[in-house]
SEGU-361408 format. One record per atom (N, C-alpha, C): residue in one letter; atom name; z, x, y. Coordinates in steps of 0.001 Angstrom, whole numbers, m for minus. Example, Ala and Ser with C-alpha at 12.3 -4.5 7.8 and 13.67 -1.06 7.14 Angstrom:
<vogu><r>A</r><a>N</a><zz>7800</zz><xx>13190</xx><yy>m5690</yy></vogu>
<vogu><r>A</r><a>CA</a><zz>7800</zz><xx>12300</xx><yy>m4500</yy></vogu>
<vogu><r>A</r><a>C</a><zz>7800</zz><xx>13200</xx><yy>m3300</yy></vogu>
<vogu><r>S</r><a>N</a><zz>7080</zz><xx>12850</xx><yy>m2250</yy></vogu>
<vogu><r>S</r><a>CA</a><zz>7140</zz><xx>13670</xx><yy>m1060</yy></vogu>
<vogu><r>S</r><a>C</a><zz>7870</zz><xx>12900</xx><yy>30</yy></vogu>
END
This chain:
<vogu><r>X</r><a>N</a><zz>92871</zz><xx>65150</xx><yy>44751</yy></vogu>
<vogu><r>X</r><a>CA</a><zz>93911</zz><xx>65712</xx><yy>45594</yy></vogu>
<vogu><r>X</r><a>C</a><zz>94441</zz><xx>66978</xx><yy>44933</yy></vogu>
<vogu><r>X</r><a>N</a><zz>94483</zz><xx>68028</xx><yy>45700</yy></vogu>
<vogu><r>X</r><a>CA</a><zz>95084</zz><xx>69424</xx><yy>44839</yy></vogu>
<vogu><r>X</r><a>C</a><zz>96036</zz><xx>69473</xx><yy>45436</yy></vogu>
<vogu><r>X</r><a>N</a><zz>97067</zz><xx>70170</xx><yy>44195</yy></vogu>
<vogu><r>X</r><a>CA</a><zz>98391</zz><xx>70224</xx><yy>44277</yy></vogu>
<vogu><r>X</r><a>C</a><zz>99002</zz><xx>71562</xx><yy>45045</yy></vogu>
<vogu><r>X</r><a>N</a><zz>99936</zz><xx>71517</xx><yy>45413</yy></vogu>
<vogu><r>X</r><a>CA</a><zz>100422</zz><xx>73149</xx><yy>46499</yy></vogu>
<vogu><r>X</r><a>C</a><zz>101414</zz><xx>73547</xx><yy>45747</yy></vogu>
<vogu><r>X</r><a>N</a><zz>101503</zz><xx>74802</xx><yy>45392</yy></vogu>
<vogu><r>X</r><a>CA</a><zz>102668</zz><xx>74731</xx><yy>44449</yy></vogu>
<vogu><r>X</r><a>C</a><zz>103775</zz><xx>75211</xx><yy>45851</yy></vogu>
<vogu><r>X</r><a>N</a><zz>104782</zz><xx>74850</xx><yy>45171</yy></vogu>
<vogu><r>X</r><a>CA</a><zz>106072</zz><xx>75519</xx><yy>45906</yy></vogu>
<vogu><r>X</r><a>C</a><zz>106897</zz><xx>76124</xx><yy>45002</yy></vogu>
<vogu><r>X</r><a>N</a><zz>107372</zz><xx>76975</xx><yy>46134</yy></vogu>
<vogu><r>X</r><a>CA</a><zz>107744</zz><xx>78627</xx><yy>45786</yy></vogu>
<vogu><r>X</r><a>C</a><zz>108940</zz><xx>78322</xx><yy>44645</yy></vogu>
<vogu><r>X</r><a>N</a><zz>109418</zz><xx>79525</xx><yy>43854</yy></vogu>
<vogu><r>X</r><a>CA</a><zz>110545</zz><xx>78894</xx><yy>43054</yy></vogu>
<vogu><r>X</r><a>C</a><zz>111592</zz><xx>79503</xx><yy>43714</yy></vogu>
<vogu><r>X</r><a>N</a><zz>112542</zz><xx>78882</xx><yy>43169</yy></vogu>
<vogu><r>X</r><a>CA</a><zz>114366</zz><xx>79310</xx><yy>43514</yy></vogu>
<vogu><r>X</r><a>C</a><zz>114788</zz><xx>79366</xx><yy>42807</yy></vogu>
<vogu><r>X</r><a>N</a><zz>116123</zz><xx>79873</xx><yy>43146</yy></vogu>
<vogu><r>X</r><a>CA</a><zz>116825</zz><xx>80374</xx><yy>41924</yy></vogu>
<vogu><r>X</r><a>C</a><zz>117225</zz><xx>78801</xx><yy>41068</yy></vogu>
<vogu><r>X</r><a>N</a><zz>117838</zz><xx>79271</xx><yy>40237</yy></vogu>
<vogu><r>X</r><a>CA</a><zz>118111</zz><xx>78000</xx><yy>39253</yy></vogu>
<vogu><r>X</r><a>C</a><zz>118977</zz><xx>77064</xx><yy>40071</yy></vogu>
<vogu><r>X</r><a>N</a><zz>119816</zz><xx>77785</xx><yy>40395</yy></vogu>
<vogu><r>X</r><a>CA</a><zz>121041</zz><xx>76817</xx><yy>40515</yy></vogu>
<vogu><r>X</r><a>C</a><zz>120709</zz><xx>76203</xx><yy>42389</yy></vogu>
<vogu><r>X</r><a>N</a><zz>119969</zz><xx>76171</xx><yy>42843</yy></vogu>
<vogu><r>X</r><a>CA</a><zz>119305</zz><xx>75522</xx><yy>44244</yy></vogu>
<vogu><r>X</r><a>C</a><zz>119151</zz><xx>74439</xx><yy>43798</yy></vogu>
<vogu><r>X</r><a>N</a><zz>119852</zz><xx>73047</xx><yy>44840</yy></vogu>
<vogu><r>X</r><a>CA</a><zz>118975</zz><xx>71850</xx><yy>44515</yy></vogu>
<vogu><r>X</r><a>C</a><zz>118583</zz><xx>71305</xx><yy>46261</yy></vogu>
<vogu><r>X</r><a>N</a><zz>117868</zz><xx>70515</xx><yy>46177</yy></vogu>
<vogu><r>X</r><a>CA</a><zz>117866</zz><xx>69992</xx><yy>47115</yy></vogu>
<vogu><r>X</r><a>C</a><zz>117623</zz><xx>68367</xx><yy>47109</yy></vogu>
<vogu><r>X</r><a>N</a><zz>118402</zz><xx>67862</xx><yy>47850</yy></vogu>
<vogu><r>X</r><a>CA</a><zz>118291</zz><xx>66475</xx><yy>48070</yy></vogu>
<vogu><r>X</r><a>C</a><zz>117237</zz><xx>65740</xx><yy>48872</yy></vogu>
<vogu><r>X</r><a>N</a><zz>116908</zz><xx>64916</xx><yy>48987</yy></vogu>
<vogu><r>X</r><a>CA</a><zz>115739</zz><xx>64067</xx><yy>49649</yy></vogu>
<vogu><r>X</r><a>C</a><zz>116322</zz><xx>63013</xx><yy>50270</yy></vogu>
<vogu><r>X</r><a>N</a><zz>116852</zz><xx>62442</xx><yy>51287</yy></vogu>
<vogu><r>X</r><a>CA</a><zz>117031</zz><xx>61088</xx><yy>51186</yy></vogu>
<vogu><r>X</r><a>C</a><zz>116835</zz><xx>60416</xx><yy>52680</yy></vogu>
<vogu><r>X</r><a>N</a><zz>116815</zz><xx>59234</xx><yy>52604</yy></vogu>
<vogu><r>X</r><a>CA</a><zz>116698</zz><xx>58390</xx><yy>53838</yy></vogu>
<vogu><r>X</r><a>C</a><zz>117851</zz><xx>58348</xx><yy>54789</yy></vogu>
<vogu><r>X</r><a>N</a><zz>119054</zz><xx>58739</xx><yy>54206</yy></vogu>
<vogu><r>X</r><a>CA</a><zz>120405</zz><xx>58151</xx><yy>54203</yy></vogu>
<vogu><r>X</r><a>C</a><zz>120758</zz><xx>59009</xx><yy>55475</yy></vogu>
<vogu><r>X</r><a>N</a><zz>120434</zz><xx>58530</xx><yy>57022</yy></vogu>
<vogu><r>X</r><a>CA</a><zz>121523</zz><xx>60410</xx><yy>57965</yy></vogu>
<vogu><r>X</r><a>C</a><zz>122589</zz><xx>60602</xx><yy>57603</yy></vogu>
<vogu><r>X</r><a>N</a><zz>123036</zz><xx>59584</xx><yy>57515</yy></vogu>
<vogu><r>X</r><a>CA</a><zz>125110</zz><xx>59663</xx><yy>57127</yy></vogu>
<vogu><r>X</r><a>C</a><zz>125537</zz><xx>60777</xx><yy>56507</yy></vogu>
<vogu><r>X</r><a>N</a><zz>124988</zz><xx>60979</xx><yy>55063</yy></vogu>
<vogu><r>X</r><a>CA</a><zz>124763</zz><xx>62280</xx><yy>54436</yy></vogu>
<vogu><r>X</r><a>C</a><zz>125764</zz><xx>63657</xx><yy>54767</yy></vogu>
<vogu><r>X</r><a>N</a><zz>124909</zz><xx>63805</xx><yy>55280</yy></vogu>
<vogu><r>X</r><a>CA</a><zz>125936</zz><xx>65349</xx><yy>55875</yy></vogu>
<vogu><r>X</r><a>C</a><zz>127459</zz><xx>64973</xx><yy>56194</yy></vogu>
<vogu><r>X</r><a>N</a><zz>127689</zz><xx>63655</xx><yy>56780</yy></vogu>
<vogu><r>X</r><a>CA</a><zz>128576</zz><xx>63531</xx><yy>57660</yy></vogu>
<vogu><r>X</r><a>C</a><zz>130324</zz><xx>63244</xx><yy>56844</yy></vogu>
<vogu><r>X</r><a>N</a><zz>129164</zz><xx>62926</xx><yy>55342</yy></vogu>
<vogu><r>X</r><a>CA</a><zz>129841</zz><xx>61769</xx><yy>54534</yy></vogu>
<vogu><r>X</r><a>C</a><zz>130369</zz><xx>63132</xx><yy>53322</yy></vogu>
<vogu><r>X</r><a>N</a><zz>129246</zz><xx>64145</xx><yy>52808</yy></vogu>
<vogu><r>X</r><a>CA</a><zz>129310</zz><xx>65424</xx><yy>52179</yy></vogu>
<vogu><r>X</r><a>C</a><zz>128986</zz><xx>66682</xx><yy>52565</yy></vogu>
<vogu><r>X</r><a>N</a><zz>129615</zz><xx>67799</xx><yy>53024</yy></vogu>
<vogu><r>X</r><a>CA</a><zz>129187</zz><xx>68754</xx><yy>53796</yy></vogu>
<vogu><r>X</r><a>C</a><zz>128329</zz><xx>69633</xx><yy>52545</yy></vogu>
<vogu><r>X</r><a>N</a><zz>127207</zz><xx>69927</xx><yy>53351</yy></vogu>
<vogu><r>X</r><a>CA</a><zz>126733</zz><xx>71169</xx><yy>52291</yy></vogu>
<vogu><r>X</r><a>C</a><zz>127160</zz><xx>72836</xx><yy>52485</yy></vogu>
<vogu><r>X</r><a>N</a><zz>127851</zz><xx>72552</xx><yy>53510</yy></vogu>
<vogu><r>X</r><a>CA</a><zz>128016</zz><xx>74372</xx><yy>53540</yy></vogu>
<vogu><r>X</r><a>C</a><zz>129127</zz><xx>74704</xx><yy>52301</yy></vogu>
<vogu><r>X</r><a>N</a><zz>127973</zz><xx>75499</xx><yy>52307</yy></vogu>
<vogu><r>X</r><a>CA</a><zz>128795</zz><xx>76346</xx><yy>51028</yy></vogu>
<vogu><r>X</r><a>C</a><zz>128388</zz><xx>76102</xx><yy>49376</yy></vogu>
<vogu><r>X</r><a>N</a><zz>127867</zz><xx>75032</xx><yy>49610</yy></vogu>
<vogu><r>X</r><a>CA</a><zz>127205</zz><xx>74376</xx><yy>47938</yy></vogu>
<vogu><r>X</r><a>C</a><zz>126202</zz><xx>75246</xx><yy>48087</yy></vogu>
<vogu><r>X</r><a>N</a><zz>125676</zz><xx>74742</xx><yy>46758</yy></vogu>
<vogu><r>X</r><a>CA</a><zz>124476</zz><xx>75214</xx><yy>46333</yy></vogu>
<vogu><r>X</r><a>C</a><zz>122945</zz><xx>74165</xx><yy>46738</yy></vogu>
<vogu><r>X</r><a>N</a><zz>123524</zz><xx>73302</xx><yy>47559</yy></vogu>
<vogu><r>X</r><a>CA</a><zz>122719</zz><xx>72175</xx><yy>48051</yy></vogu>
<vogu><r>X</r><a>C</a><zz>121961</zz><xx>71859</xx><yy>49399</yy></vogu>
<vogu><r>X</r><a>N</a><zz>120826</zz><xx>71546</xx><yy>49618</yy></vogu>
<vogu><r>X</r><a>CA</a><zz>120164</zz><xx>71409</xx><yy>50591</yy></vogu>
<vogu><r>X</r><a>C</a><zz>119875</zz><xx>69881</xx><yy>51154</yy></vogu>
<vogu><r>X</r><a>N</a><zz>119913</zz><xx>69440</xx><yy>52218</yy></vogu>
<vogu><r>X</r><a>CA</a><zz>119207</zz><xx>68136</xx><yy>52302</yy></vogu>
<vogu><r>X</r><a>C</a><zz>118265</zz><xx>68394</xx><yy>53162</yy></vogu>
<vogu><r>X</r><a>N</a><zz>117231</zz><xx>67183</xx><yy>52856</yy></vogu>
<vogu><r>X</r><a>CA</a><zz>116237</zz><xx>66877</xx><yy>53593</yy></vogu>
<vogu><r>X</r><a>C</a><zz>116641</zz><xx>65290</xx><yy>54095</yy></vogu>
<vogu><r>X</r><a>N</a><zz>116317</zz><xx>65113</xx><yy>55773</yy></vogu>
<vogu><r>X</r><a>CA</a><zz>115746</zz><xx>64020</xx><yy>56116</yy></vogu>
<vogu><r>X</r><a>C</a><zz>115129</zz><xx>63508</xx><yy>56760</yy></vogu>
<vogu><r>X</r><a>N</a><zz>113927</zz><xx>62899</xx><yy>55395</yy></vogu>
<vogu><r>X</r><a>CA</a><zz>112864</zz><xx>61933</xx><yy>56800</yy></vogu>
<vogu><r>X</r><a>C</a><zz>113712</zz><xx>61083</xx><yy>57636</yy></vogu>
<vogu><r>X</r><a>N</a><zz>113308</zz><xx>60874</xx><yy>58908</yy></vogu>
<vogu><r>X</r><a>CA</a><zz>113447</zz><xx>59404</xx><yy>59437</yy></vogu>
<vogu><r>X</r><a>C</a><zz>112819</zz><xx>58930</xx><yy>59984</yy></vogu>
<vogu><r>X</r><a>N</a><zz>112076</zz><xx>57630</xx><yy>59885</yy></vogu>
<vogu><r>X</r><a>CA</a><zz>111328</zz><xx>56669</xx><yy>59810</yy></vogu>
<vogu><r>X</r><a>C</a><zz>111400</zz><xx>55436</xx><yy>60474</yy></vogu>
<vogu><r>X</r><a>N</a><zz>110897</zz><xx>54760</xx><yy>61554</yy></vogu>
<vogu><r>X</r><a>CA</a><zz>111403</zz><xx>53596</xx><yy>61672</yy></vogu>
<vogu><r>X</r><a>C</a><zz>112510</zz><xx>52520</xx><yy>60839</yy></vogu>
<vogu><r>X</r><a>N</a><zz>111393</zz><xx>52495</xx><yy>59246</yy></vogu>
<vogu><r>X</r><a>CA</a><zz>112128</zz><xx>51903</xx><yy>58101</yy></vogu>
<vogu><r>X</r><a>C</a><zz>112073</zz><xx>52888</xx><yy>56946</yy></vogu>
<vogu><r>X</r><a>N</a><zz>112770</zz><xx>52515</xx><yy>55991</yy></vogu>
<vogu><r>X</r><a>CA</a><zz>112550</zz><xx>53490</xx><yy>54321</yy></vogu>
<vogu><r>X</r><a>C</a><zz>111014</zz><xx>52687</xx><yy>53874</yy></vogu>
<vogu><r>X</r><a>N</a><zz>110207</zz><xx>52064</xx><yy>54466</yy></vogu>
<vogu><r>X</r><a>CA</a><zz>108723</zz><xx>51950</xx><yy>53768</yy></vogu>
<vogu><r>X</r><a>C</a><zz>108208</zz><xx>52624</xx><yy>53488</yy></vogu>
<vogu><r>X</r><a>N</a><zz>107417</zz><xx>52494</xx><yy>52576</yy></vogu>
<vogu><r>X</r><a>CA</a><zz>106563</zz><xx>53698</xx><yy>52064</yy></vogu>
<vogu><r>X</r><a>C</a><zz>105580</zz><xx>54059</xx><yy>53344</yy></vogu>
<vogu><r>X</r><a>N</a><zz>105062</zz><xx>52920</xx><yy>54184</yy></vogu>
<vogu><r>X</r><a>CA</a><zz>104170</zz><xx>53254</xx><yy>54803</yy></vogu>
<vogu><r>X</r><a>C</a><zz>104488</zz><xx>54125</xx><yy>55910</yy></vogu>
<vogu><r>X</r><a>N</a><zz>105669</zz><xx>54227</xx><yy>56052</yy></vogu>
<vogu><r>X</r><a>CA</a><zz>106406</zz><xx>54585</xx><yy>57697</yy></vogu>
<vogu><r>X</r><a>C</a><zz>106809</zz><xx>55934</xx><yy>56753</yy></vogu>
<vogu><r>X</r><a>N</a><zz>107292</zz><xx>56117</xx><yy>55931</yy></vogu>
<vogu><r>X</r><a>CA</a><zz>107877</zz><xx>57277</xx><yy>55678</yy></vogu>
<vogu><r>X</r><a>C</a><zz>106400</zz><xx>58539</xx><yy>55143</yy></vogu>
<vogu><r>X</r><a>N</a><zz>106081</zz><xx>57703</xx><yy>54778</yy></vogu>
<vogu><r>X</r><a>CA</a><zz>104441</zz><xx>58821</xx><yy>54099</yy></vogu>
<vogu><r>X</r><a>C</a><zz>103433</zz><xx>59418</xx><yy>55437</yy></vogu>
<vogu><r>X</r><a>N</a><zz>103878</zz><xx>59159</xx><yy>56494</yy></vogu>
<vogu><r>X</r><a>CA</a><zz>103384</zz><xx>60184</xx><yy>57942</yy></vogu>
<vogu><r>X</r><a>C</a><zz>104534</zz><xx>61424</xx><yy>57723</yy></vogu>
<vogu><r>X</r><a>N</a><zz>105464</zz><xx>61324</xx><yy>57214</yy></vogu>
<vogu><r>X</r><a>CA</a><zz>106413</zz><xx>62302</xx><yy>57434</yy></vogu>
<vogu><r>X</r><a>C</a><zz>106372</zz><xx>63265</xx><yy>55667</yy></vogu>
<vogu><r>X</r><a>N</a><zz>105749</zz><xx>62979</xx><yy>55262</yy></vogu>
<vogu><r>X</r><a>CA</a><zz>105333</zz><xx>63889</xx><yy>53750</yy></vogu>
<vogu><r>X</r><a>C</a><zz>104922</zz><xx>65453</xx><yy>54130</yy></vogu>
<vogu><r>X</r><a>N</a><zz>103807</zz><xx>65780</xx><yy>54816</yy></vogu>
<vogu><r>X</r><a>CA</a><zz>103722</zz><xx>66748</xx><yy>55332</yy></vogu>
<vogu><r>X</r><a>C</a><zz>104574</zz><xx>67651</xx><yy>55764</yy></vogu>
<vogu><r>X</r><a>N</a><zz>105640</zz><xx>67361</xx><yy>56656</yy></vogu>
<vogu><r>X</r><a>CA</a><zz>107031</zz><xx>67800</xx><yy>57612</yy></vogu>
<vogu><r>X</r><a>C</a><zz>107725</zz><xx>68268</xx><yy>56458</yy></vogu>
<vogu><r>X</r><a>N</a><zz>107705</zz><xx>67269</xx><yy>55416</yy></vogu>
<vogu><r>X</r><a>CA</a><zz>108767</zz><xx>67199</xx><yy>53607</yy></vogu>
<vogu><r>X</r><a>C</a><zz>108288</zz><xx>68644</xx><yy>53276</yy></vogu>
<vogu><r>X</r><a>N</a><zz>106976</zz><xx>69098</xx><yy>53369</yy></vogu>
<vogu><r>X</r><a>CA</a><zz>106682</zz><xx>69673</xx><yy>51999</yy></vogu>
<vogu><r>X</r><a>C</a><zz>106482</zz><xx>71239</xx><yy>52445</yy></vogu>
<vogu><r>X</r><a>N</a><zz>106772</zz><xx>71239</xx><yy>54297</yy></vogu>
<vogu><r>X</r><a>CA</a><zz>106880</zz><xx>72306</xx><yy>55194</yy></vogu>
<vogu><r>X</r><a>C</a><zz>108299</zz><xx>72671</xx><yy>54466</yy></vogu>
<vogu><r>X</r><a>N</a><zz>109399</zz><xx>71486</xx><yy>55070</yy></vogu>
<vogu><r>X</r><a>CA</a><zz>110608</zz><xx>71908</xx><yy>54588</yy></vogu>
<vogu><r>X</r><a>C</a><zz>110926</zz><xx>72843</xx><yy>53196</yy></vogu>
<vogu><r>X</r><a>N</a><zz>110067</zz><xx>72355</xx><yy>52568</yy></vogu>
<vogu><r>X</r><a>CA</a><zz>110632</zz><xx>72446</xx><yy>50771</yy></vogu>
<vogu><r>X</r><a>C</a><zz>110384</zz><xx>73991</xx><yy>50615</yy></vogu>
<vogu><r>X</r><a>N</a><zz>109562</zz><xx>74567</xx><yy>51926</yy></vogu>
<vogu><r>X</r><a>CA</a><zz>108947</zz><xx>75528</xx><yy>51565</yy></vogu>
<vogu><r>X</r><a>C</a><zz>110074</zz><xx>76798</xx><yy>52314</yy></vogu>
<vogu><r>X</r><a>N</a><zz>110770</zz><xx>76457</xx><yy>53200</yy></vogu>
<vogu><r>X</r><a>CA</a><zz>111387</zz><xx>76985</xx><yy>54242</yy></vogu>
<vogu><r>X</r><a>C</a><zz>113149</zz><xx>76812</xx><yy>53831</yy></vogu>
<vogu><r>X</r><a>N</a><zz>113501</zz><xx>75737</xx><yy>53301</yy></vogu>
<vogu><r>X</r><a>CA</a><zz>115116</zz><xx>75047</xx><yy>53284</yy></vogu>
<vogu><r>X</r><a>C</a><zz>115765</zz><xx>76420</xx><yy>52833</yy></vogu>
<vogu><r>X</r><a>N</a><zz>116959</zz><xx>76454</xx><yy>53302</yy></vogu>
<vogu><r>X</r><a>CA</a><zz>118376</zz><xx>77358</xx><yy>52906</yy></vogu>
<vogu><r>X</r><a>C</a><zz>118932</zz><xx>76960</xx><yy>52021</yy></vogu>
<vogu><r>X</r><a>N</a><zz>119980</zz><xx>77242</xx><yy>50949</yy></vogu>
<vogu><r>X</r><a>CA</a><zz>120567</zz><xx>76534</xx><yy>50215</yy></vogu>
<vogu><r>X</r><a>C</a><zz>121889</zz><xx>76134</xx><yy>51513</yy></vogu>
<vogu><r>X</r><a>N</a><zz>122505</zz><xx>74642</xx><yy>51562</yy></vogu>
<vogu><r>X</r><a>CA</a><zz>123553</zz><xx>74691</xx><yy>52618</yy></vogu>
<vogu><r>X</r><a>C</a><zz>123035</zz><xx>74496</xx><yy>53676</yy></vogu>
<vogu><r>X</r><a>N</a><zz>121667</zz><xx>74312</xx><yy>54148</yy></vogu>
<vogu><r>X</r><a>CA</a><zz>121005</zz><xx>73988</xx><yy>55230</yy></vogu>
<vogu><r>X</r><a>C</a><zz>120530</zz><xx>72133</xx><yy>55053</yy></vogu>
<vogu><r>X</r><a>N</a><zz>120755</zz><xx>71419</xx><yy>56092</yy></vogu>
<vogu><r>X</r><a>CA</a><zz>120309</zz><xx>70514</xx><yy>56409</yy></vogu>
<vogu><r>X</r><a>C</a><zz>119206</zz><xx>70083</xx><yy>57599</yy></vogu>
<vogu><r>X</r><a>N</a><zz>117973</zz><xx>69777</xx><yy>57250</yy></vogu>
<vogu><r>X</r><a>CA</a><zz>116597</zz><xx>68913</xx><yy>57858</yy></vogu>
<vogu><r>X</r><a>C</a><zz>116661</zz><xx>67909</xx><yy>57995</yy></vogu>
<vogu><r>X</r><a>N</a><zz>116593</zz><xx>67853</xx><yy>59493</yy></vogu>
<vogu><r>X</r><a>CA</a><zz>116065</zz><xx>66187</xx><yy>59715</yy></vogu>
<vogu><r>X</r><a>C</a><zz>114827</zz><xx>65896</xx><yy>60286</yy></vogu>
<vogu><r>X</r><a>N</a><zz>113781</zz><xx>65081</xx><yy>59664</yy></vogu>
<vogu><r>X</r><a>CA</a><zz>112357</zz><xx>64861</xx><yy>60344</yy></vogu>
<vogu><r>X</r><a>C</a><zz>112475</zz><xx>63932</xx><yy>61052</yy></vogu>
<vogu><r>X</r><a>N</a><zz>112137</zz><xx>63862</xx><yy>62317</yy></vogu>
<vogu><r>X</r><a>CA</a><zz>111965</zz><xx>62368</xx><yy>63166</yy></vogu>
<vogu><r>X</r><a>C</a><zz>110338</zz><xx>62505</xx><yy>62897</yy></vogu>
END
């Protein structure tokens, strides 16, 4: 399997990953230095969530800092 690199950012960019939608609702990112991503999946399985890896790795390539993704 070969690896894709993704692009760099500045240092202080992070971005989050998580299953969780609540997220945004619960911590706003505007204005941080923070990004979320979210799959969503029937369940958090590996098997249900690993169709949506691809969509992940579009994002990673594209995200704002302060921008939030959601994958259905």
């Amino acid at each position: 399997m070969a690896s894709c690199p993704l692009p760099r950012r500045p240092l202080l960019s992070r971005i989050l990953i998580t299953t969780g939608p609540e997220i945004p609702y619960q911590q706003s990112p505007d204005g941080m230095l923070i990004s979320i991503i979210i799959p969503c999946a029937p369940t958090n399985r590996l098997a249900d969530l690993k169709r949506l890896v691809p969509a992940v790795h579009l994002s990673l390539k594209s995200i704002e800092s302060g921008q939030v993704i959601r994958l259905d």
